[in-house]
VEXZA-57505 format. One record per residue (C-alpha): residue number from 1; y, x, z; chain; residue in one letter. Coordinates in Angstrom, 2 decimals. Each point is the difference from the previous one (the first is absolute). Example, Ala and Ser with C-alpha at 12.3 -4.5 7.8 and 13.67 -1.06 7.14 Angstrom:
<recs>
REC seq      yy      xx      zz mol type
REC   1   -4.50   12.30    7.80   A    A
REC   2    3.44    1.37   -0.66   A    S
</recs>
This chain:
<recs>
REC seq      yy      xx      zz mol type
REC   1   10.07  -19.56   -0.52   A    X
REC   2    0.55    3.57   -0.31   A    X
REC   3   -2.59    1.80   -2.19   A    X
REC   4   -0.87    3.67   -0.68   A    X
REC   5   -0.88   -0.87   -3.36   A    X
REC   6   -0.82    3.64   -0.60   A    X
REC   7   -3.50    0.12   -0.35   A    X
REC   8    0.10   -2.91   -1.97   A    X
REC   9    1.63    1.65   -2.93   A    X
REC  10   -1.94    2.58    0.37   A    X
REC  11   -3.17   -1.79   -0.08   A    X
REC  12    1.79   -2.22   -3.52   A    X
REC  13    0.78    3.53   -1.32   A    X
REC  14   -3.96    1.02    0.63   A    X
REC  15   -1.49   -3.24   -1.44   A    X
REC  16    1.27    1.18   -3.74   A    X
REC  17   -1.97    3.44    0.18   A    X
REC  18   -3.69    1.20    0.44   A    X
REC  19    0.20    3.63    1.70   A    X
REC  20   -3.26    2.43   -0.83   A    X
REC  21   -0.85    3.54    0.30   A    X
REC  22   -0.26    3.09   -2.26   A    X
REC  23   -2.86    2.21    1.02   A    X
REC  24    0.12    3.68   -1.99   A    X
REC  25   -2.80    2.29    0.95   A    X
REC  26    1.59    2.98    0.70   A    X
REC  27   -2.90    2.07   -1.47   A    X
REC  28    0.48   -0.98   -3.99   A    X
REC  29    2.78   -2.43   -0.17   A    X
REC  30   -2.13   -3.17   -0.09   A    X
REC  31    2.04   -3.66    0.74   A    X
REC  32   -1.48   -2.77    0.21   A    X
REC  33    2.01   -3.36    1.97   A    X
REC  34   -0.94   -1.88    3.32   A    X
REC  35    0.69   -3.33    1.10   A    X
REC  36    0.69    1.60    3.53   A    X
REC  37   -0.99    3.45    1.70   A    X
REC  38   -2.45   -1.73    2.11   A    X
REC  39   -1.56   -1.04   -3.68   A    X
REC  40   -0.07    3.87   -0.33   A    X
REC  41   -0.72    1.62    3.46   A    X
REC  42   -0.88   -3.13    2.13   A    X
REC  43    1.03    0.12    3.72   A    X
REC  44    4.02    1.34   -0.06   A    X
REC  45   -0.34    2.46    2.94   A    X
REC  46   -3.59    1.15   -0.14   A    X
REC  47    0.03   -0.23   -3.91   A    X
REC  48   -3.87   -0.98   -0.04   A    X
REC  49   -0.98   -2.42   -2.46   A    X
REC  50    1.01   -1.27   -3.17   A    X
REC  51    0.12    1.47   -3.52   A    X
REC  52   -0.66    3.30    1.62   A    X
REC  53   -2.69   -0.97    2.07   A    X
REC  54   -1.95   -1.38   -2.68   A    X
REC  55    0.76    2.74   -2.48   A    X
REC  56   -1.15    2.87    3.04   A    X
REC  57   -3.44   -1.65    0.62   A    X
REC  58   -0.11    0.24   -4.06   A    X
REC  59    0.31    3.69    0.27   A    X
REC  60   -1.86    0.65    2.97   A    X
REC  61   -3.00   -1.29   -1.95   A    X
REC  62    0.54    2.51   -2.37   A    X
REC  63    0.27    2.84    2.69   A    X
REC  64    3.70    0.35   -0.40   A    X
REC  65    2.78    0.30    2.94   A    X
REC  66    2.06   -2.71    0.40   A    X
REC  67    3.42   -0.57   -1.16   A    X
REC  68    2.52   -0.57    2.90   A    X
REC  69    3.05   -2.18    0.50   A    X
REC  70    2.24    3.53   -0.43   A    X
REC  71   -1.55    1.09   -3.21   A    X
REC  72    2.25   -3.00   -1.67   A    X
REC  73    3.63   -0.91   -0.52   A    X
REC  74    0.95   -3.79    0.84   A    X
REC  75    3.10   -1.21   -1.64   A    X
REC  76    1.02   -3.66    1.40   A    X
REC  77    1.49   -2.10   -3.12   A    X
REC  78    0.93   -4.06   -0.95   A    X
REC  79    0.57   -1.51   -2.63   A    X
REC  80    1.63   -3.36   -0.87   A    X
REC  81   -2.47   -2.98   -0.68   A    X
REC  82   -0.36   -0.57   -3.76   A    X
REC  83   -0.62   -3.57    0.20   A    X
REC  84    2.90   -0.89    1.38   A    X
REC  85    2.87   -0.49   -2.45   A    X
REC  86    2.97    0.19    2.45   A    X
REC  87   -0.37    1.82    2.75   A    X
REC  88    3.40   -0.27    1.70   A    X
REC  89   -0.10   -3.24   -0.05   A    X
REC  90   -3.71   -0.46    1.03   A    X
REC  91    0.85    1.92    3.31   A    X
REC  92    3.21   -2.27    0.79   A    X
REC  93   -2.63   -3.42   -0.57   A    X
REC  94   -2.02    1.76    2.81   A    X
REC  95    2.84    0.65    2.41   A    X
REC  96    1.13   -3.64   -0.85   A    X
REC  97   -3.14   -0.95    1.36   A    X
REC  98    0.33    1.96    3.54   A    X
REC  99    3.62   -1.97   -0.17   A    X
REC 100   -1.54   -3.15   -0.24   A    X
REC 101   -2.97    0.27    2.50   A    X
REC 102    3.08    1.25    2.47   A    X
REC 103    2.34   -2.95   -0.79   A    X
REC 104   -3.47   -2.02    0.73   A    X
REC 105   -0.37    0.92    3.31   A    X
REC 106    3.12   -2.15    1.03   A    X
REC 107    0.86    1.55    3.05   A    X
REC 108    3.62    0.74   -0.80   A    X
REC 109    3.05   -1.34   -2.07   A    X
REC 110    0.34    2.98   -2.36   A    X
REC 111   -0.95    3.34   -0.91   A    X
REC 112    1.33    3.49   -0.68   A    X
REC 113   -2.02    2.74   -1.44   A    X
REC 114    0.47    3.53    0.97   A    X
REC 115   -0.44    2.75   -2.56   A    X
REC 116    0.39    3.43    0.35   A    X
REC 117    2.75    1.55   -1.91   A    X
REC 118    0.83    3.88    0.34   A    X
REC 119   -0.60    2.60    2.23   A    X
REC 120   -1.30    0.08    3.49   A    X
REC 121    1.55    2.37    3.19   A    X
REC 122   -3.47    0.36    0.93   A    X
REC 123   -1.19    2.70   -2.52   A    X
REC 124    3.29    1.75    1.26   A    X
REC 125   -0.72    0.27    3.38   A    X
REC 126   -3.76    0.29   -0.32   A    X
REC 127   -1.26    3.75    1.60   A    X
REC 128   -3.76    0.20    0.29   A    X
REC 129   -1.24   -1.81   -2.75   A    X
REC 130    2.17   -1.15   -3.49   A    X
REC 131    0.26   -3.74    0.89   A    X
REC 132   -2.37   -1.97   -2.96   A    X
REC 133   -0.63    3.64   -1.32   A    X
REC 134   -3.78   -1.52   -0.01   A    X
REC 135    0.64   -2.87   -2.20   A    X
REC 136   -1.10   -0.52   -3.80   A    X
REC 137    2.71   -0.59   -2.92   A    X
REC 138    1.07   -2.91   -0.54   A    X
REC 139   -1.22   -2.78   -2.23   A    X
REC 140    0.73    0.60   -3.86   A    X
REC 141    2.36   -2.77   -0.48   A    X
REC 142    1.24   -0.68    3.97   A    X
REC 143    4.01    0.86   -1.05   A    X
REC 144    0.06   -1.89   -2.57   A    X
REC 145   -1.71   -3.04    1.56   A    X
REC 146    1.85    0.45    3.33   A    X
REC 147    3.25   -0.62   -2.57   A    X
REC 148   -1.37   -2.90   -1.20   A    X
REC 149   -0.85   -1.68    2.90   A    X
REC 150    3.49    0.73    1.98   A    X
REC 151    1.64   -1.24   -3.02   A    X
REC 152   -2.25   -3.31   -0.27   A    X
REC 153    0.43   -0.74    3.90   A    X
REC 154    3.45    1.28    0.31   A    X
REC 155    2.02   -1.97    2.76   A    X
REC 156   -3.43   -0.02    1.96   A    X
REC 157   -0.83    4.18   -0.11   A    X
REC 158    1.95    2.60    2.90   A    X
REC 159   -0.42    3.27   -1.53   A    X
REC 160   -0.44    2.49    2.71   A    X
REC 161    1.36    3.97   -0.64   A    X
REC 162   -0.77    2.86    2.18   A    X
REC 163   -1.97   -1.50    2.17   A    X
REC 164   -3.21   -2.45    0.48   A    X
REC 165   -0.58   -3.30   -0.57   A    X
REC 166   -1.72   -0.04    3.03   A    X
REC 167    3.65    1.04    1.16   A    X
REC 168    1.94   -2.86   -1.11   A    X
REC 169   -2.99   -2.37    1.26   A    X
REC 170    0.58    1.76    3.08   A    X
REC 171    3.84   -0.39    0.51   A    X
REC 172   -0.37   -3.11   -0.91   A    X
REC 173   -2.66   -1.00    2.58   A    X
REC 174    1.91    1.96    2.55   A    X
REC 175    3.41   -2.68   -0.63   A    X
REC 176   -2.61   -2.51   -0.03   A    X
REC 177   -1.38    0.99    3.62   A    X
REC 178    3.53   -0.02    1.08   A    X
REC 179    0.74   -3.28   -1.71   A    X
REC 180   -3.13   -1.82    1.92   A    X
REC 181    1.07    1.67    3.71   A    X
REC 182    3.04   -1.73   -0.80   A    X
REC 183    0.10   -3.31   -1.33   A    X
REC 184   -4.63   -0.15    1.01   A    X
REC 185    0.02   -0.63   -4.52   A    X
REC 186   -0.97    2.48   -2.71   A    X
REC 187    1.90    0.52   -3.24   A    X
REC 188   -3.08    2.01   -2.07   A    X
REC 189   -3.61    0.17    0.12   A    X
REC 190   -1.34    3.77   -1.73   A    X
REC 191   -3.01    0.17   -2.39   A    X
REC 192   -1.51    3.42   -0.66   A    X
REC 193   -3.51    1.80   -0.97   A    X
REC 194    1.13    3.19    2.27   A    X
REC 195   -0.83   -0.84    3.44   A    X
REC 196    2.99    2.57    1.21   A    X
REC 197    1.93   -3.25    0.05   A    X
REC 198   -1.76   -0.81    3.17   A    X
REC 199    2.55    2.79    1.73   A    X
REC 200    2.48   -3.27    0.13   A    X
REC 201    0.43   -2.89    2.15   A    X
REC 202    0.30   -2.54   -3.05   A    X
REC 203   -2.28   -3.14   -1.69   A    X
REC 204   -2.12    1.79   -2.22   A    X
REC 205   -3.05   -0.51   -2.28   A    X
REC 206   -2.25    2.46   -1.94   A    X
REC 207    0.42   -1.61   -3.54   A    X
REC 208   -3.83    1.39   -1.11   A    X
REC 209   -1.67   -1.85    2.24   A    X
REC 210   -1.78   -2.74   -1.33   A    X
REC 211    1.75   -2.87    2.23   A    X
REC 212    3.09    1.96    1.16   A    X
REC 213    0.72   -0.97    4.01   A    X
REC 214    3.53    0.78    1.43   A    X
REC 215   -0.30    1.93    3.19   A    X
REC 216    3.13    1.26    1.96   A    X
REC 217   -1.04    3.35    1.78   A    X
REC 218    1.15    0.46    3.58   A    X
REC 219    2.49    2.78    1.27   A    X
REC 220   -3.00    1.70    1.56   A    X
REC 221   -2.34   -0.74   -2.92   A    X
REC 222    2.72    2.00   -2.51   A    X
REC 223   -0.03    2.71    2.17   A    X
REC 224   -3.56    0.54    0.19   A    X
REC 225   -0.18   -0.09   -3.67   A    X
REC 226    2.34    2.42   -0.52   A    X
REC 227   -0.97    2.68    2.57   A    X
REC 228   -3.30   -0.66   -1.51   A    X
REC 229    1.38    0.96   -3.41   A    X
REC 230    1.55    3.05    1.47   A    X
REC 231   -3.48    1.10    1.25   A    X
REC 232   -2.31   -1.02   -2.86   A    X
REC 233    3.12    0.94   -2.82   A    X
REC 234   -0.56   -1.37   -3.36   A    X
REC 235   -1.42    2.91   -1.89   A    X
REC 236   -1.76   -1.49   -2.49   A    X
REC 237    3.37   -2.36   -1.52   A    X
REC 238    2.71    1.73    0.94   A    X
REC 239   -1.03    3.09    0.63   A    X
REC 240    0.79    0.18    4.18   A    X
REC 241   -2.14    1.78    2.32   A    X
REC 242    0.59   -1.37    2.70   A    X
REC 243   -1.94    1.80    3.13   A    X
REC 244   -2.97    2.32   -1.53   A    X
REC 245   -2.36   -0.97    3.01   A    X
REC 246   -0.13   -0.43    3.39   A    X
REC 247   -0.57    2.84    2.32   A    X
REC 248   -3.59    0.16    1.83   A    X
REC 249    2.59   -0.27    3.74   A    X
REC 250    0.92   -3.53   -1.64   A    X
REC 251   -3.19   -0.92   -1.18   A    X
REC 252   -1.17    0.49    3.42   A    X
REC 253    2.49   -1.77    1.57   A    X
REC 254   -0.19   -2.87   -1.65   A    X
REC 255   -3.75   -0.33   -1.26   A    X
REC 256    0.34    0.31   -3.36   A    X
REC 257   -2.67    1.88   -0.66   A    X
REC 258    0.39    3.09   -3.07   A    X
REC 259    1.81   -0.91   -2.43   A    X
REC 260    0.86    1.23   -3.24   A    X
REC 261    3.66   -0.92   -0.59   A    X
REC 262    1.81   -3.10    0.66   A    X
REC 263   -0.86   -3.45   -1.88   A    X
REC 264    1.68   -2.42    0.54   A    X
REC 265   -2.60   -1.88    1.79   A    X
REC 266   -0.07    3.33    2.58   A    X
REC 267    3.74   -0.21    0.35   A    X
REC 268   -0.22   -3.81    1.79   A    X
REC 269   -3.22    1.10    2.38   A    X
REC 270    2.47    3.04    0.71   A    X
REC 271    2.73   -2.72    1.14   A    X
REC 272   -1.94   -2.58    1.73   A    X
REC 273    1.01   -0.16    3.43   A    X
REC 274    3.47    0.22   -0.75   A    X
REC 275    1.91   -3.43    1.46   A    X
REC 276    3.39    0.98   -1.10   A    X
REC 277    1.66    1.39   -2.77   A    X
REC 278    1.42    3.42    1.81   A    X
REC 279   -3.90    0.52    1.48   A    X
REC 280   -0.38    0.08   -4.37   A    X
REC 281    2.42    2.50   -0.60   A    X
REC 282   -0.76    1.74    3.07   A    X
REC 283   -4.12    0.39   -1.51   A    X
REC 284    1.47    1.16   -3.02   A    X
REC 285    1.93    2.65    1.40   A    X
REC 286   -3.08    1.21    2.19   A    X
REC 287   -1.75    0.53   -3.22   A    X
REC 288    2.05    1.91   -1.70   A    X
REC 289    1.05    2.14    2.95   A    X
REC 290   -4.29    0.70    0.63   A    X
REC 291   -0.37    1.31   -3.83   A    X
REC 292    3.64    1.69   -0.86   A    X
REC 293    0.10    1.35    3.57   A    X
REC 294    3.92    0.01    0.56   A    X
REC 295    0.71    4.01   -1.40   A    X
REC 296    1.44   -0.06   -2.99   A    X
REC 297   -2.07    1.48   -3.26   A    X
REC 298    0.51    0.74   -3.70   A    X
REC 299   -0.07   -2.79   -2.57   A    X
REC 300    0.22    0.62   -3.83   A    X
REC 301    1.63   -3.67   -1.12   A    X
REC 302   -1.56   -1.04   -3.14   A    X
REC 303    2.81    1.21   -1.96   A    X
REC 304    0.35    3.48    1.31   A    X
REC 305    2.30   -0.20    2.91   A    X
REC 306   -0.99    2.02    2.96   A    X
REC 307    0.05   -2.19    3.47   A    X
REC 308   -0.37    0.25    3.86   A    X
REC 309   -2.00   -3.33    0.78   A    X
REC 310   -0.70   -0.84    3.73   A    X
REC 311   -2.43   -3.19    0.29   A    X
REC 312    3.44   -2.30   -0.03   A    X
REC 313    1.12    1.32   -3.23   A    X
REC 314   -3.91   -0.52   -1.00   A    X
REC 315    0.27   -3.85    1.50   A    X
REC 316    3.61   -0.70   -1.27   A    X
REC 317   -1.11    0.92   -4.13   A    X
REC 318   -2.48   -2.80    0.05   A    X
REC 319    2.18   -1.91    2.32   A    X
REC 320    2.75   -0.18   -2.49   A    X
REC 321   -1.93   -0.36   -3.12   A    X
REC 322   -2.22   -3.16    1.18   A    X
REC 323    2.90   -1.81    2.18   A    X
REC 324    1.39   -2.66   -1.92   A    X
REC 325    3.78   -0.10   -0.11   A    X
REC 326    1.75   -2.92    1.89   A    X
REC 327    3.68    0.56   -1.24   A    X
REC 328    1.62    1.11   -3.08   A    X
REC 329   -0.07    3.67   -0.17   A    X
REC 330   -1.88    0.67    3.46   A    X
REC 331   -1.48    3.81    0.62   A    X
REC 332   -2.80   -0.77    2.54   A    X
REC 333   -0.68    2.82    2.62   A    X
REC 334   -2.80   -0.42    2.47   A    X
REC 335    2.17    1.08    2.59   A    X
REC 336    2.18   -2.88   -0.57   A    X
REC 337   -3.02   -1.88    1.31   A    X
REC 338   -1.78    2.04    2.91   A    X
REC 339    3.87    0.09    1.73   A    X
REC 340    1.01   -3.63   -0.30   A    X
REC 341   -4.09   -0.37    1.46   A    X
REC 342    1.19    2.58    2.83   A    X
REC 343   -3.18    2.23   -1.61   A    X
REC 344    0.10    3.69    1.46   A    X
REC 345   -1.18    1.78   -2.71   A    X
REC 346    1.32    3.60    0.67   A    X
</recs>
């Protein structure tokens, strides 16, 4: 049993802080703490609600204006839990449990537990967006509770460096495909929370659901997943665009109605019909081709390097970033794909 244990540590390091907010009104100076912003401004987008609310309808009965969500200063903090007397050691008990409700399941002889290490080519190769540029710091104690629990498990933990987790899941579950079209047995069975897994022909088993079922995804089922990735990206985890929207010639086409981007949901109307894998690829392509149009144009990467994109240099950035490596040291191109699918994509 091979498991991104990943979010698990995460979620240890997590369970030994409370985060809050700082609010400063800009106006005088004034702090006061929040459990949350939505204790302050209610609803996260619209910023109705809350703290704010409350103290508005206070001043409106007075015949003042009311304050707004840009008037204050939000500064997100944490804080270790006071009643908890070792806190390292209180986040390893929880991962220990997440060990032992794996081990419970039964369903293989042993386990390994994956655990990213350092680095990752992906922020390297990233143009559009900075890959996880979106995401929050990490937990207060994560390093040194990450330590502790490779050096309690040991023998039993695969560090992974400059790459994934998801990666070495992925390699693996590629040898493992190979291993069953050979000998009709598999040698691993994958557990992860990120459903990206589902890219690979492999046993695998989302360890958060309540009674976790092993599924083994079809050829044809990995590829829709995937082109669906490369539609719908993965903007709000990793940071991956994926295809801004659909073009009203598409939308037409293929009665989807207006739509405002690409969820993921969108993506899979977008691709039924398809009966084969290259009729996947091929929608993709289609896609991108109606919105980039196929003249190059001027890109600012996120890091200040000035580009000439066509709609296949557009296609290929998510491509590579979301495509789950199947051998050591593997450089995905989306090429690679549409020729050995006999795609014309020029």
């Amino acid at each position: 049993m091979l498991l991104d244990a990943d979010t698990p540590v995460f979620k240890a390091s997590k369970s030994v802080q409370q985060d809050y907010i700082m609010v400063t009104r800009k106006s005088d100076g004034a702090t006061k703490r929040y459990k949350n912003k939505t204790e302050f401004w209610g609803h996260h987008k619209k910023k109705e609600g809350g703290t704010l609310a409350h103290n508005n309808s206070i001043r409106a009965e007075k015949g003042l204006p009311p304050n707004k969500a840009e008037d204050y200063d939000v500064e997100e903090c944490a804080e270790l839990v006071p009643e908890i007397d070792n806190h390292v050691e209180y986040a390893v008990e929880q991962f220990d449990r997440f060990v032992g409700k794996m081990k419970a399941l039964d369903i293989a002889e042993d386990y390994r537990l994956g655990i990213g290490g350092e680095g990752n080519f992906r922020y390297n190769i990233a143009k559009q967006l900075k890959y996880k540029g979106a995401r929050k710091d990490k937990p207060l104690l994560f390093l040194e509770i990450k330590e502790a629990i490779i050096k309690k498990y040991r023998n039993k933990v695969v560090v992974v460096d400059q790459e994934e987790v998801d990666d070495w899941c992925s390699i693996k579950g590629a040898e493992n495909y190979k291993h069953f079209l050979k000998t009709g047995e598999w040698l691993y069975v994958i557990g992860y929370l990120d459903k990206d897994l589902k890219q690979i022909v492999s046993p695998q088993f989302n360890y958060d659901d309540q009674f976790p079922e092993v599924s083994i995804p079809t050829p044809f089922e990995a590829a829709r997943y995937f082109t669906g990735q490369c539609l719908s990206g993965d903007l709000s985890t990793d940071n991956i665009i994926g295809l801004p929207n659909f073009t009203k010639e598409i939308q037409d086409k293929y009665s989807l109605g207006a739509t405002r981007g690409i969820g993921k949901a969108t993506a899979i109307k977008y691709l039924e019909g398809c009966t084969t894998i290259k009729e996947l690829f091929e929608r993709v392509v289609e896609a991108y081709k109606s919105y980039y149009g196929t003249d190059k144009q001027e890109l600012m990467s996120h890091d200040g390097e000035a580009l000439l994109w066509d709609w296949l240099d557009y296609l290929n950035d998510s491509a590579q970033l979301l495509y789950l490596r199947r051998e050591e040291g593997e450089m995905y191109h989306i090429c690679t794909t549409l020729n050995k699918l006999g795609i014309n994509y020029d």
